[in-house]
C-alpha positions in Angstrom: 150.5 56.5 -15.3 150.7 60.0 -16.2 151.4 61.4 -19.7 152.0 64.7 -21.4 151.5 64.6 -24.9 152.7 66.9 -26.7 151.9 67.8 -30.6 155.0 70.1 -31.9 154.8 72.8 -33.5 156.3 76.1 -33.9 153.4 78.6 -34.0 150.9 76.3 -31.8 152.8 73.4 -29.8 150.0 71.3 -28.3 150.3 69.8 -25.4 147.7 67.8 -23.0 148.3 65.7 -19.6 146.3 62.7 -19.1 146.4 60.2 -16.6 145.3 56.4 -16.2 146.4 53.2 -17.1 145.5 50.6 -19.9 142.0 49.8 -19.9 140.6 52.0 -17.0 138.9 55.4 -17.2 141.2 57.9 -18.4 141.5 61.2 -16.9 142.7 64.6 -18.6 144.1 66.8 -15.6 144.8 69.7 -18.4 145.4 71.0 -22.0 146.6 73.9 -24.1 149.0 75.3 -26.3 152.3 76.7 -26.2 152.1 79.4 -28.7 154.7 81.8 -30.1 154.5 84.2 -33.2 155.4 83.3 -36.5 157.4 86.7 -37.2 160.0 85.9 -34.3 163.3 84.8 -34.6 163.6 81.3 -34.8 165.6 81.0 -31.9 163.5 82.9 -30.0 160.6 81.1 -30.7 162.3 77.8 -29.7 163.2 79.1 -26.1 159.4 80.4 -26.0 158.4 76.6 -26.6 160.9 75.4 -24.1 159.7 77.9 -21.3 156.1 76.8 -22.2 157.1 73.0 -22.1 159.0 73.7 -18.7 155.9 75.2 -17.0 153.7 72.2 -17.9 156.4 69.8 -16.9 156.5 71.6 -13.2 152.9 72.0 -13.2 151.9 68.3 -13.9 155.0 66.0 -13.0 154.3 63.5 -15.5 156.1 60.2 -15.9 156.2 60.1 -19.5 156.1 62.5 -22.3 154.9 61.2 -25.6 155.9 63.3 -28.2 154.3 63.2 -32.7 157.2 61.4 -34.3 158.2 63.8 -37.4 157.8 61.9 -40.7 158.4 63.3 -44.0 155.8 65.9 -45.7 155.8 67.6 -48.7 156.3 70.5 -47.2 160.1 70.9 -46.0 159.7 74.2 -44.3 156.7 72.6 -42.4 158.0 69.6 -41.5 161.7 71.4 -40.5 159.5 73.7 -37.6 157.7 70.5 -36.0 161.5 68.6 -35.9 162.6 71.5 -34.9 160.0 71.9 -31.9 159.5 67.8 -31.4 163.6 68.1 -30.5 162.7 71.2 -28.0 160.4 68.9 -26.3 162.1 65.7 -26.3 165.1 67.6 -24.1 163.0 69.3 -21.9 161.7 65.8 -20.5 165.1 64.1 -20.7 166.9 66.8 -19.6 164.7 65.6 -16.4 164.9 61.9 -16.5 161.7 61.4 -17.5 160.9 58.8 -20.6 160.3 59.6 -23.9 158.3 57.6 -26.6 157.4 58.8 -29.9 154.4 57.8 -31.5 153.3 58.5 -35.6 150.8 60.1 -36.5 149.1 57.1 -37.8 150.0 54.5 -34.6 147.6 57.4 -32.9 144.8 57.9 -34.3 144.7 53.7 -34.6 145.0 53.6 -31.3 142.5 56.5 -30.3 139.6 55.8 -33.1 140.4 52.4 -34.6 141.7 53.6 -37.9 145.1 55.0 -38.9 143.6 57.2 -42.1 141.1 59.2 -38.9 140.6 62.7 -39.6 141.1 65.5 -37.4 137.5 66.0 -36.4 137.3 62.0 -35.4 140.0 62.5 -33.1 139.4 65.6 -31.5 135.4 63.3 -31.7 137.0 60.2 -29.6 139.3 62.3 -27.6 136.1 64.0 -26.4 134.1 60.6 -25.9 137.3 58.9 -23.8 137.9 61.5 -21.5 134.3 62.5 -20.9 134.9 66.1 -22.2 131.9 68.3 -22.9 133.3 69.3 -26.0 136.6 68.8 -28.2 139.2 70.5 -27.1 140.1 73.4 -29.4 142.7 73.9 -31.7 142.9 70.9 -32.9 146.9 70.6 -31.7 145.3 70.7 -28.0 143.5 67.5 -29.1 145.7 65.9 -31.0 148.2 66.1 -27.7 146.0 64.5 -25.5 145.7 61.8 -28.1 149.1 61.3 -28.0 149.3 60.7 -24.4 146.2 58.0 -24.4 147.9 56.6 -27.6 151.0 55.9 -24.7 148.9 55.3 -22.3 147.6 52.4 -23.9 150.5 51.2 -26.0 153.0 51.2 -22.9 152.2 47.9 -21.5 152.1 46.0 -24.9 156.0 48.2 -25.9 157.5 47.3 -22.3 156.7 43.6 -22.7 158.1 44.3 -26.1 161.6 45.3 -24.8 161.9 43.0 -22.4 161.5 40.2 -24.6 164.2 41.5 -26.9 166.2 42.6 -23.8 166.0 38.8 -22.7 166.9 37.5 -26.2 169.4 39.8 -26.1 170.9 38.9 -23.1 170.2 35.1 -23.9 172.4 35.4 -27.1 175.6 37.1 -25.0 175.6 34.0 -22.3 178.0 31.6 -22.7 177.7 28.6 -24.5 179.2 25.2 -23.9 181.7 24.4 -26.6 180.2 21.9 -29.4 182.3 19.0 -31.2 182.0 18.8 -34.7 178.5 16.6 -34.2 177.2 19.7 -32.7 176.7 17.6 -29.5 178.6 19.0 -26.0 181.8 17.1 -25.7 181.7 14.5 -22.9 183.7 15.2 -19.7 187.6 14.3 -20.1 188.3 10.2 -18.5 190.6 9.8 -15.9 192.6 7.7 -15.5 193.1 5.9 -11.9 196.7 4.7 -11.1 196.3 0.6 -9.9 
């Protein structure tokens, strides 16, 4: 499976490709950021992330793009640019076809260093240690990205067995049912009667 992660943001956008499946090695075939500056136009600076996202998407093919779900910070301005960017990303990749999850901030440093309350510096620390990096990847957004796509990496399997179960339920619940009599038993098949 191959991932691109990507970390939104409207000054630095991380992103990171990494590539493996659940409980193998794990391989990072690249990382950086897509950066624009803050004194641009808005707009501007949202086609800047889009041309960025588009070059990674040609340059690595991936089959999934795991994208930081946006959750509510004290800071609206903040919080506005990284919806604002996260949405940027999200139709770049569907736009293609390709599958989009999005993961909280919390679900990935659980998943990458065992605790949902991790630091920065423990991430970009077991980021490092997983794919055999000499050193953390720098900023931290470049990190945090390719934590986002072990994060899918290894939550995929356990999320598609997930839907399919509700997708089965689902379907399960739309079948038709054999009418009950007021016992709640299935009425028996009508008599007939046979002329003598």
């Amino acid at each position: 499976m191959r991932v691109l992660g990507v970390d939104p943001g409207l000054t630095r956008c991380g992103v990171g490709v990494v590539e493996g499946v659940a409980g193998r090695t794990l391989t990072m075939l690249g990382v950086g950021v897509v950066r624009t500056p803050a004194d641009a136009e808005l707009g501007h600076r949202l086609v800047a992330i889009e041309r960025g996202i588009e070059e990674w998407l040609d340059a690595h093919r991936p089959e999934y793009v795991a994208v930081e779900r946006v959750f509510s910070q004290h800071n609206v301005r903040t919080v506005m640019g990284t919806a604002q960017a996260s949405a940027v990303a999200m139709l770049c990749a569907s736009r293609r076809g390709i599958p989009v999850a999005l993961h909280t901030p919390s679900e990935v440093k659980a998943a990458v260093t065992g605790s949902g309350r991790a630091d920065k510096a423990q991430v970009g620390a077991m980021v490092t240690r997983l794919l055999r990096l000499d050193a953390p990847p720098k900023p931290a957004d470049a990190a945090d990205a390719l934590a986002l796509a072990i994060c899918h990496i290894w939550r995929a399997p356990a999320v598609n067995r997930l839907q399919q179960a509700h997708a089965a339920a689902a379907a399960a619940s739309r079948a038709p049912r054999a009418p009950r009599t007021s016992a709640g038993s299935t009425p028996a098949a009508p008599v007939r009667k046979v002329p003598r």
